[in-house]
N, C-alpha and C positions, 0 to 999 in steps of 0.2 A: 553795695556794688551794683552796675549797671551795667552786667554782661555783653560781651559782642555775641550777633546771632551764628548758631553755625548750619551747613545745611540740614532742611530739614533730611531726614527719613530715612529708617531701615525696611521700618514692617511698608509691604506694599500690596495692597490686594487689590486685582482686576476683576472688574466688574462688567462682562460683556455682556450688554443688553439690546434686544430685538426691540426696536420703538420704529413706530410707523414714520413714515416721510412728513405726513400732515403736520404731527408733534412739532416737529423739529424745524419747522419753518424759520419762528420767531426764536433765536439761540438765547437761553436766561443762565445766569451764574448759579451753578448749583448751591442748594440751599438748605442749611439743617435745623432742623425742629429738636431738642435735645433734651433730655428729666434725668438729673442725676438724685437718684433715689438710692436707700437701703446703703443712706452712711452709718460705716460701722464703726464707735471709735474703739469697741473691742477689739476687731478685727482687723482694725485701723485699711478698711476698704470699702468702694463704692460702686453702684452697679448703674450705669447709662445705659439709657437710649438714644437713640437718635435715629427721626426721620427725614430719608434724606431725599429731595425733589428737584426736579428740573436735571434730573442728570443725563450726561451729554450722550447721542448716539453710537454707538458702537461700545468699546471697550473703554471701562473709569477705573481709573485710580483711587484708593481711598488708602491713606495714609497717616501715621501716628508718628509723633517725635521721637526721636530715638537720642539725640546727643545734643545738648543744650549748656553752654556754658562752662565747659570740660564736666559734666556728666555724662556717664554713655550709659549706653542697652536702657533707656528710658521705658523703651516699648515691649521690654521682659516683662514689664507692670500689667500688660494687656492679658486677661487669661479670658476663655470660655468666650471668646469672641461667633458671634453666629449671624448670618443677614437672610434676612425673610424679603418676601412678597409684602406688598400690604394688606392683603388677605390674610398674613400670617403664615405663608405658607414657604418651610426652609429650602432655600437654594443649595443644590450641592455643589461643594468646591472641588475645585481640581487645582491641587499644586503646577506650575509654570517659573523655572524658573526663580526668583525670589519671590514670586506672589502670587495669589489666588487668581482663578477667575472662576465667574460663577455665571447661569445664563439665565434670563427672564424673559417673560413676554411682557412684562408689564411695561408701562407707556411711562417711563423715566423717575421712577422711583425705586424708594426699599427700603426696609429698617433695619438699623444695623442697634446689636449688643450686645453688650460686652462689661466685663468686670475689670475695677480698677485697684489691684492691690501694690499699696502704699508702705508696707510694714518694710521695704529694705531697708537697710544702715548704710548712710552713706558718709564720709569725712565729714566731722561735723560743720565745717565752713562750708561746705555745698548744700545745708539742709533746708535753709530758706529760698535754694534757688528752684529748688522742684514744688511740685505740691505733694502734701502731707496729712494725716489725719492722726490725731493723738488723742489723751483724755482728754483732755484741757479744751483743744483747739482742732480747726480745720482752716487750711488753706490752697483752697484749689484754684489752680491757675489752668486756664483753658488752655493756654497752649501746648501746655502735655496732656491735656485730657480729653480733648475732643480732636475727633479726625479732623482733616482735608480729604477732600475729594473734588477732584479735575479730570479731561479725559488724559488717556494713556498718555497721550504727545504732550503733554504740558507736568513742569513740574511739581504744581499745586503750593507753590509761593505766597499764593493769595488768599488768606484766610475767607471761608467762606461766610455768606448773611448769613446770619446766625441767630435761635430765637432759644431762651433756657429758661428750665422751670427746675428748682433745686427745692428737694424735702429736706431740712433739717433734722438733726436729730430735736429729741426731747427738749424744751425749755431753751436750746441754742437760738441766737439771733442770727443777722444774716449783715453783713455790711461791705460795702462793692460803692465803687465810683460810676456804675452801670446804668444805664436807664432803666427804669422798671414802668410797665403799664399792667395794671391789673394781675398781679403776681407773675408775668411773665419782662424776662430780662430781654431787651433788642441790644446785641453785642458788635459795638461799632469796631471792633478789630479783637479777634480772638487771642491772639499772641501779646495782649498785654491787660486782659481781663482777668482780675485778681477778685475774689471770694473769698470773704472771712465767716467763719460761723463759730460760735462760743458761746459761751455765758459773760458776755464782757461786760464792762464800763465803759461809758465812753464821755469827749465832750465834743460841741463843735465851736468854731472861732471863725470870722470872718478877718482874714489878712487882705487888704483891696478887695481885689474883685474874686480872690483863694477862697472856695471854701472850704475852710478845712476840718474837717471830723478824726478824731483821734479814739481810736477802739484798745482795751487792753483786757487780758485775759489773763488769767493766773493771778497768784500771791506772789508778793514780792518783799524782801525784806530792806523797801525803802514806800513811800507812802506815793498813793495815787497824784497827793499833790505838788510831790517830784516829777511828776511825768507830764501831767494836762499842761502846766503853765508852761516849762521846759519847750513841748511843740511848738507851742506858740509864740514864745518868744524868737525859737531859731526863724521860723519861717515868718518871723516879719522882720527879723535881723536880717534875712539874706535874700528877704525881697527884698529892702533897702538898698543892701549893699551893691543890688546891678540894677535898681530901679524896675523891678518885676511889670510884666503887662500882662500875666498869667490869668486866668480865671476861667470858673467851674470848679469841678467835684475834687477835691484832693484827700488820700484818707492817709493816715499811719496807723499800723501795725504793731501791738508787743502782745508777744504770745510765748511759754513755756517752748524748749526744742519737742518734739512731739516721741523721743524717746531718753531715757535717763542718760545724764552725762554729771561726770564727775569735774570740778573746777569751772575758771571762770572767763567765758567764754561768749561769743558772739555769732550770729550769721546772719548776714540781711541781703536784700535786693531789691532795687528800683523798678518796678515795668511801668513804663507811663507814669500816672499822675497816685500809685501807690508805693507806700514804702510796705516792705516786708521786714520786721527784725524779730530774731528770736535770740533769748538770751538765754543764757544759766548761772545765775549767778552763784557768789561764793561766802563765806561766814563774814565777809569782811563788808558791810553796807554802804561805807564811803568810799572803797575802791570800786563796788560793785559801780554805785553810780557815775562815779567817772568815767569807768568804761561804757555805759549807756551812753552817755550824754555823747562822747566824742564818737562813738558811730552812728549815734540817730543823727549829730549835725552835718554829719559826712553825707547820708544815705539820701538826707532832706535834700542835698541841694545837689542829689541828683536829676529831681524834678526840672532843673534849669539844664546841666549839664552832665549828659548830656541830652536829656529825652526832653527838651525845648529845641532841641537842634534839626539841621538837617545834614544827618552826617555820611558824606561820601566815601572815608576811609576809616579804617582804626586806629583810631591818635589815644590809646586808653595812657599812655604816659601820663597824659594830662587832664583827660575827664577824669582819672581816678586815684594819681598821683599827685597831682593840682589840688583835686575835691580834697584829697586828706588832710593839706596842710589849710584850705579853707575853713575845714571842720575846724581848729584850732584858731583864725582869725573869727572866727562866728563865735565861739566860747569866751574867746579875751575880750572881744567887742561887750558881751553879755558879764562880763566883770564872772565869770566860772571859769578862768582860769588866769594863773598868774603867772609874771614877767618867767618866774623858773622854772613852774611845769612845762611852760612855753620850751624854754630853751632846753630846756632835760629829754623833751619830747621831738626835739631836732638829735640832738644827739643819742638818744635811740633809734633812729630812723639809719645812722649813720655809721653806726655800731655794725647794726645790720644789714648796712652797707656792703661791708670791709669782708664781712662774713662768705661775702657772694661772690663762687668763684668766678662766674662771667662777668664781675665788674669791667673785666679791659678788657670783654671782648667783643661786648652788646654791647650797643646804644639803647637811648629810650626808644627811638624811630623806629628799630630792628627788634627790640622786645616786645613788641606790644601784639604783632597780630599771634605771637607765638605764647602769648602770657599761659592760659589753658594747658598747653602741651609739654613746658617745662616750668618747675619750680622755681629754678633759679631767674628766669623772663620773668613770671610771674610776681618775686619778691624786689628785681629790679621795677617794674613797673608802679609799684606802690613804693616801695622804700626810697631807690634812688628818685624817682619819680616829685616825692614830698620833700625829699631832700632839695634837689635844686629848685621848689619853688619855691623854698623858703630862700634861698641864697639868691635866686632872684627879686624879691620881695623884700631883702634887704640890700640889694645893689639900686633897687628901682626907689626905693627910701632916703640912700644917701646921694646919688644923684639927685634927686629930686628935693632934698631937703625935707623929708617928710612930708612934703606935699601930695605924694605919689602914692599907691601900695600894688599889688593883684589884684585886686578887686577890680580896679579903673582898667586893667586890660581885658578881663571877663567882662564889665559891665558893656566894652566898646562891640567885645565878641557878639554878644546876646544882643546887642542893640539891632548888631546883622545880621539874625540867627534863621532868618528866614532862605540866605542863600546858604549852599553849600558850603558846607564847612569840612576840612582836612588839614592836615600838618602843616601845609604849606600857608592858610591863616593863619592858623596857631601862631606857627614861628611870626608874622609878619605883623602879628598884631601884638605881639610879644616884644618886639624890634622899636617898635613906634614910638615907645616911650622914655629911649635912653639910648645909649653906648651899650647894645648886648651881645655884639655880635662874638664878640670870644664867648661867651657862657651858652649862647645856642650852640655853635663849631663844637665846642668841647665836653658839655656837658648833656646835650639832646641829640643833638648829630653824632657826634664822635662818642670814643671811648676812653677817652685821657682820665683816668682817676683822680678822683676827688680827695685834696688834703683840705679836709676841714680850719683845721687848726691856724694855716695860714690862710684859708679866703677868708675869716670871720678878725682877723687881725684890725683891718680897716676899721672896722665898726664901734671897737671898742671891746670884743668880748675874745674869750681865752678857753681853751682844755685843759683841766689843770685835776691832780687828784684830789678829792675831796674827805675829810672826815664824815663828812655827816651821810655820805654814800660808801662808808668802808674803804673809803681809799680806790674808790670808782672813778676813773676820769670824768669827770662832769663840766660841760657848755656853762658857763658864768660871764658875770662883767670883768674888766679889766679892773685893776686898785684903782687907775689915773685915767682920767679921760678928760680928752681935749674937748668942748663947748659944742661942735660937732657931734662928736660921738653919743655928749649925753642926751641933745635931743632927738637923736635916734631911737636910743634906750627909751629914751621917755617918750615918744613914739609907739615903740611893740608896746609900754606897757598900758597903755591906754588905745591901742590901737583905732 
């Protein structure tokens, strides 16, 4: 998953500092020098520093996350916060309001720190989106972990220059898409600087100009060499399939959830050019890795869409309703999955469709910036979401004669990914390549309900109950299919 941002910030402390006129001539972007030291994976907590320079005259804001991708009170993590001189010497606070201020004489600096405690439980699908420390693993993500700081009048939107020196624990590595010069990290943007530390495995693999490094951590009850070739293969399947121009540092992610969970389960997230996935797997080793497989290919080609984009609104219908049923075009391409997982995995989507009581009352358009705040936004955005791309992907098929799929309208997307992109592409580049204008209306725009049963009629395929599902309705072929239809079929299956 590849969260939308939300505003930053609850905790807010002012920093009102006495800097002479001379100083302040030449105005510079405050800037922090940062050592997350004394990781605890017992404790599962970490204690920063951070020196922070060039800050602005009068009264500064310094500022922690608080609510990131329907997680809230982020900033409850924050305990024994204290800022000094750089002499070392403690400034006292005075509450204001919701924030601090504190007074110095010194000439645009101070050190701020502070402890980072990790150990809360959060729904287990939000545990990959924060950062976390466990036995196993660590994964700290800057952007809940390190301040902002800007003056009072400004919102501090813009992650600060940024320089980090991280103490490992014992025997852990350290792995990050980050620059490093001489054990020190220069962090070209805080909010999507991801830090793995474990005892892992890892390989790397050149995809074009992708490099890509895949790190894993923990025991699993499927083999390493399920996992290394599996990256590698998705990401050069799905650079293919939009003709990637991508290159630099790309890493992946698998790492234990960082507290016990029972069953079999998932959480991941995209920031920039890393995937984050933690799993739990379950006694069953062939369903475990199915379910890997079909979220590492989801989460991969988040890297394109949407964090290759420039995106002006939240269209998540479709970076993440789109992506889901892509993850399943990338596994069929890769011969891992077949013509009925295919189809079984549409009519799960559509199951849980039917389930949802704002089917007729949201659209995808209208669900999406509300995904976080409601469950039911949230389950149409992925469920209905994969649903109609697959019912677009076979309308765009049988027009087309199999000449067509999704992919050709993503790969025309990403061709023009450098302009702004919002719904209004979407749809138009969505439009370009058939008769779709009822299935945008009705199925993205509107909220006309979806009968499976008869839109898949045309193609060839049926809902019919099945034996070998207990008498489950299950997505199949038709007995009889017209010369059309089977090369449709024979189409998805070879996709």
């Amino acid at each position: 998953m590849t969260p939308g941002l939300k505003p930053l910030i609850q905790i807010s402390v002012l920093l009102a500092l006495l800097v002479s006129p001379a100083v302040c001539q030449i105005r510079q972007s405050p800037s922090l020098d940062c050592h997350i030291l004394e990781i605890s994976p017992t404790n599962r907590s970490a204690t920063i520093t951070c020196s922070a320079t060039h800050l602005p005259t009068g009264k500064t804001r310094l500022q922690f996350v608080d609510q990131f991708a329907g997680v809230d009170q982020l900033s409850d993590r924050v305990h024994a916060l204290k800022i000094s001189t750089s002499t070392n010497v403690p400034l006292p606070l005075e509450l204001r309001g919701n924030g601090l201020v504190f007074f110095t004489a010194n000439s645009g600096s101070a050190t701020i720190r502070y402890e980072m405690r990790l150990a809360r439980a959060f729904d287990p699908a939000q545990h990959a989106l924060v950062s976390s420390i466990g036995p196993d693993a660590a994964v700290l993500m800057m952007a809940d972990l390190l301040p902002r700081i800007c003056s009072e009048a400004e919102s501090c939107e813009t992650p600060n220059p940024t320089t980090l020196k991280l103490s490992a624990p014992n025997d852990w590595q350290i792995a990050t898409t980050e620059r490093q010069r001489s054990g020190v990290y220069e962090l070209a943007d805080n909010s999507k600087a991801v830090f793995f530390l474990a005892r892992f495995r890892e390989r790397t693999a050149n995809v074009g100009n992708m490099n890509l490094r895949i790190a894993v951590a923990g025991q699993w009850n499927f083999r390493d060499e399920d996992i290394f070739p599996l990256a590698e293969a998705i990401a050069r399947e799905q650079a293919a399939m939009i003709a990637s121009r991508e290159q630099g540092e790309f890493l992946v992610l698998l790492t234990p959830f960082p507290q016990p969970l029972t069953g079999l389960r998932s959480s991941a997230v995209t920031l920039g050019r890393t995937v984050v996935l933690l799993l739990n797997p379950n006694n069953d080793s062939i369903q475990t890795l199915k379910h890997f497989r079909r979220h590492l290919a989801h989460e991969m080609f988040h890297f394109y869409l949407p964090n290759a984009f420039r995106i002006r609104e939240n269209f998540d219908w479709f970076w993440e309703g789109f992506t889901r049923y892509v993850a399943l075009m990338t596994l069929a391409r890769l011969n891992l999955l077949t013509l009925d997982e295919y189809l079984d995995a549409i009519n799960g989507e559509y199951e849980a469709y039917l389930f949802n009581p704002q089917r007729g009352q949201l659209s995808l358009i209208q669900a999406s910036p509300d995904k976080f705040s409601s469950p039911a936004s949230y389950d149409l955005v992925y469920r209905k979401g994969m649903l109609v791309a697959a019912l677009y992907d076979l309308e765009l098929r049988w027009q087309s004669r199999s000449k067509r799929t999704l992919a050709d309208a993503i790969k025309a997307l990403y061709a023009n990914a450098e302009r702004e992109i919002g719904n209004r592409e979407v749809l138009g580049e969505l439009g370009k390549l058939g008769d779709f204008s009822r299935l945008i209306r009705d199925d993205i725009e509107g909220t006309r309900e979806i009968d499976l049963a008869e839109r898949v009629k045309p193609y060839g395929l049926k809902i019919e109950q099945s034996p070998a599902t207990r008498n489950r309705a299950r997505l199949m072929a038709a007995s009889k299919l017209n010369e059309r239809q089977k090369a449709l079929l024979s189409s998805l299956a070879r996709f």
